[in-house]
N, C-alpha and C positions, 0 to 999 in steps of 0.2 A: 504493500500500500504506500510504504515511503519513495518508493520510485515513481508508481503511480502521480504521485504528489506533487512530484519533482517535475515529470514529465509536463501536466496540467498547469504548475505554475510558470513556467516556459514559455505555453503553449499563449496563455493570458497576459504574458508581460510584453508581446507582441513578435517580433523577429518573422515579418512575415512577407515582408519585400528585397526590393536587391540589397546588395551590400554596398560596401565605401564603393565612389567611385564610378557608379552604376556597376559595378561587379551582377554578373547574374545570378539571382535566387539560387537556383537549380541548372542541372544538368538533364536532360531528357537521356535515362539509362537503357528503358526499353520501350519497344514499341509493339502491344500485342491484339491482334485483332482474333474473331470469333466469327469463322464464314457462317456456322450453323449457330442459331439459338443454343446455348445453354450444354454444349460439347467442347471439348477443349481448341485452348487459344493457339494462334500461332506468334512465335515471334519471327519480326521482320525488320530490318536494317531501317526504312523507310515505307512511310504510308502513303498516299494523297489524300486531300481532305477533299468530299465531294459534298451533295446538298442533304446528305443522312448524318454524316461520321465518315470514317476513316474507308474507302475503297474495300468491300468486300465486309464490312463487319456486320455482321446479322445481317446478310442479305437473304439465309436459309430457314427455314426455321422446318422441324419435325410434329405434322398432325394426327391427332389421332382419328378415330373414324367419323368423330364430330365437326374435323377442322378444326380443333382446340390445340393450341400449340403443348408441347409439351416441354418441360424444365426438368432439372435438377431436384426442384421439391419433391417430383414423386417421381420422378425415373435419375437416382443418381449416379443409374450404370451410364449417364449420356456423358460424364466426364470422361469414359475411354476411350471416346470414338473422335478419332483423330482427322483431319483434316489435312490436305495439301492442295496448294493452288501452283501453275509455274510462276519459279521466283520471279521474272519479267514481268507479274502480274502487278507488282507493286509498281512498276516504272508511269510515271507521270502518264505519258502516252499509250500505253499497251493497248491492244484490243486482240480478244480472244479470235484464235483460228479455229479453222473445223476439228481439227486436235488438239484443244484444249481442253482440257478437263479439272474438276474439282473432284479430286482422289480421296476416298475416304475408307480410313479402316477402323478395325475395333476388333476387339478377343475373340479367336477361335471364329473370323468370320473371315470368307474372302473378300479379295480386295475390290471394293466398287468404284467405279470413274462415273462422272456425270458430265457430260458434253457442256460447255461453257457457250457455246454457240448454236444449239440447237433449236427447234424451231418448239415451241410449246404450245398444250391445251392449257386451261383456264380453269383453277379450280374455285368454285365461290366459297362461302360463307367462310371464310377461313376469320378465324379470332384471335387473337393477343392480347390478356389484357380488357382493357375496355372496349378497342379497336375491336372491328370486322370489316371483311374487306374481298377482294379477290386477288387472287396469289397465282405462277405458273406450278402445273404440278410437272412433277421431272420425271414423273411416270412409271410404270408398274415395273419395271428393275429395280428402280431405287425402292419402291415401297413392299416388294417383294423383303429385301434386304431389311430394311427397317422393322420389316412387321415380324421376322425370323428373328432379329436382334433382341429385339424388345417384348416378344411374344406375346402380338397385340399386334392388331390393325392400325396399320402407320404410313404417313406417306411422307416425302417431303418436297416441300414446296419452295419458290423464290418468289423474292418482294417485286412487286409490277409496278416500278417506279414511273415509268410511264404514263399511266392513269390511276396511282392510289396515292393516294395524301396522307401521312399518322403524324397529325401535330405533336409537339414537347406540350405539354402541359403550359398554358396562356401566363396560368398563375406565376410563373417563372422566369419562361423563355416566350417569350410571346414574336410570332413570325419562323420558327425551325420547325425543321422537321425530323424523323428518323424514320429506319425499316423497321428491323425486328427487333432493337433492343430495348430492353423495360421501359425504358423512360426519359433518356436523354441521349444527343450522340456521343458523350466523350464522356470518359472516366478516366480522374488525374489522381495518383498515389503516390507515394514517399519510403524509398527507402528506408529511410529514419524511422517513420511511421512505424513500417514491419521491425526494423531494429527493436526498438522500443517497446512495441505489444514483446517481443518472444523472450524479451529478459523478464518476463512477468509470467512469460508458460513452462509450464513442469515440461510440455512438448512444442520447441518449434514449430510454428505453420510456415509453408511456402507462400511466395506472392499469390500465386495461381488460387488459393483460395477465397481471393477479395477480386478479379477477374477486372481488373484495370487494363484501359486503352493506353494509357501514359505510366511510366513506370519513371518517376525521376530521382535522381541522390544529390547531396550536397546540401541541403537545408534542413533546419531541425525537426526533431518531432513532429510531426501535425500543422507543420507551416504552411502546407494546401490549405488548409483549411478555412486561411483567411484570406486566400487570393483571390481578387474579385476582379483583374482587368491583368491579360499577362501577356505578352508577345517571345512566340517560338518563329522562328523564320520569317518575319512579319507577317505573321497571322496572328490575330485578337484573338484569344481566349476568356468571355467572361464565366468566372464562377457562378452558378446561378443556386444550386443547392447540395448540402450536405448531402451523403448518400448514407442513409439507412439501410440497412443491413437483416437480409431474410437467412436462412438456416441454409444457404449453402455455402458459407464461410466454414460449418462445421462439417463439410464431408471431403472427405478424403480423395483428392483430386487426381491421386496416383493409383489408387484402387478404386473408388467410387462408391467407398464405404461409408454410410455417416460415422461421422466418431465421437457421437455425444454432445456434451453441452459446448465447448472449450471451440475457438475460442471465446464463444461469445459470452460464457460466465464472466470469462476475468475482464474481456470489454467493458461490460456494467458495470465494474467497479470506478472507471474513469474517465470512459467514451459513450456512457447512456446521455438521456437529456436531462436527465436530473444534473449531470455533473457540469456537462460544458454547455448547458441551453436552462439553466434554471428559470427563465423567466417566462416559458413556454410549457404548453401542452406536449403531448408524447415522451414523458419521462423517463417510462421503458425501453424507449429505441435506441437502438447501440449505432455509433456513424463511425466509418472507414472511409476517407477519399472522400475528393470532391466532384459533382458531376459539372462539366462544361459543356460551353456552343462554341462556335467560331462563326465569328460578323461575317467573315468573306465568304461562307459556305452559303448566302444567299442571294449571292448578284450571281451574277451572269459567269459563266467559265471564263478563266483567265490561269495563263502560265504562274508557275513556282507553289502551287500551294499542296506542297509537300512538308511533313516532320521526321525528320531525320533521329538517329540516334545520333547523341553527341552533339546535338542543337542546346545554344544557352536558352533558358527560361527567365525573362526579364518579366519581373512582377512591377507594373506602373501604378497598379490601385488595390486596399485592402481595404478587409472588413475589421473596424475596430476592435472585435473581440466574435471570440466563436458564437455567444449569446445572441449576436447580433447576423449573422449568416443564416441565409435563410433555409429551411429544411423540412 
């Protein structure tokens, strides 16, 4: 609890912008994106940033036979099933050939590829969430595979950015959009951060169990937390809300096992909102990372807007204190 402590008064006495100098905040350490809903991430050197989030992230997502997406909460065998796209996919310009494919395996399953170019039917009622909508389905191979997987009628689908729209929440980010991911396009997290939670766990967790877009080092504790206006490669990033934290922090992202309470027991002790949001409702919810937009991700295309690993993170604007961050 005395680290705890220590960590929180840190966190409150601010250190949440650049350093002497304009030095930058942060270092952008990794950069990982999620082609499928809620199955593991990929890392990748650089990303592009498009009108959702980062090129490729949650552009998939796995339905069941209602069109209801599925997660982690009840299928956390979806943490095995790995993903590969060709590395050129990240390249600012890329566009997929008639040989492209999004490669995907999982245990004791053979290997399936899904044409990255191929021509699709239309599946409707598909849901996320609050969202419903229509989605490509990538057709009875892949849903062969998935429903063998998962032992359950399964399909999987892609986002029809084309003609579907899934606003960010107005309350927040008012004018963005995203595909398939919960809630926002970007999630920004701190080495430090993970530092700091795993000298508090009897067991280490990995990053991968808080499922961050941005993985940065070089700044203290929890000092995403107050960033509210930041530039990686001159692209804006504003902070718009805390990221509150559902139970799949606690499962085991290398077996796909839940593992209990941990670590979101020992979170409550000084990442609930009782501790760092006392003057707010929701006193129970534990926050990891902060969720971001990027301004530029809604004009018109235009060259560089790319994040690179090894990019500085210049923080221009904070939130005076985490109490005051919205969430």
């Amino acid at each position: 609890m005395e680290k705890a402590a220590s960590f929180l008064s840190s966190l409150l006495g601010g250190g949440g912008g650049d350093g002497p100098a304009g030095e930058p905040a942060a270092t952008v350490a990794s950069i990982l994106v999620y082609p499928i809903k809620s199955c593991r991430g990929v890392s990748v050197p650089q990303a592009p940033v498009t009108s959702t989030g980062f090129r490729w992230d949650r552009q998939w997502v796995v339905v069941n036979a209602k069109g209801r997406a599925l997660t982690q909460r009840v299928e956390p065998r979806m943490a095995l099933v790995e993903t590969e796209l060709p590395p050129a996919a990240f390249d600012e310009d890329w566009q997929p050939t008639p040989d492209s494919c999004l490669v995907i395996r999982a245990p004791w399953m053979d290997t399936l590829k899904v044409p990255l170019a191929a021509e699709h039917a239309t599946l409707d009622d598909v849901s996320v969430w609050e969202w419903s909508g229509s989605a490509y389905d990538e057709g009875p191979e892949a849903a062969e595979w998935l429903s063998a997987y998962f032992g359950k009628p399964s399909r999987l689908v892609r986002f029809k950015g084309e003609s579907e729209i899934r606003p960010t929440n107005p309350e927040y980010a008012q004018g963005y959009k995203i595909a398939f991911t919960d809630c926002f396009p970007f999630l920004i997290a701190s080495q430090g951060s993970l530092d700091a939670l795993n000298e508090l766990l009897k067991e280490p967790v990995p990053i991968n169990r808080f499922r961050p877009n941005i993985l940065v080092d070089g700044c203290h504790p929890y000092a995403e937390d107050l960033w509210k206006t930041m530039k990686i490669n001159k692209l804006t990033f504003d902070g718009v809300k805390l990221c509150d934290r559902c139970k799949v922090p606690t499962i085991n992202q290398e077996n796909g096992i839940p593992g209990g309470t941990e670590p979101t027991e020992t979170m409550l002790t000084f990442r609930s909102g009782e501790v760092i949001r006392p003057s707010h409702k929701n006193k129970q919810k534990v926050y990891f990372g902060q969720n971001l937009v990027c301004k530029e991700s809604v004009s018109a295309k235009g060259k560089g807007r790319i994040v690179k690993v090894g990019d500085p993170v210049h923080v221009l604007q904070t939130y005076p204190s985490s109490d005051e961050v919205p969430a």
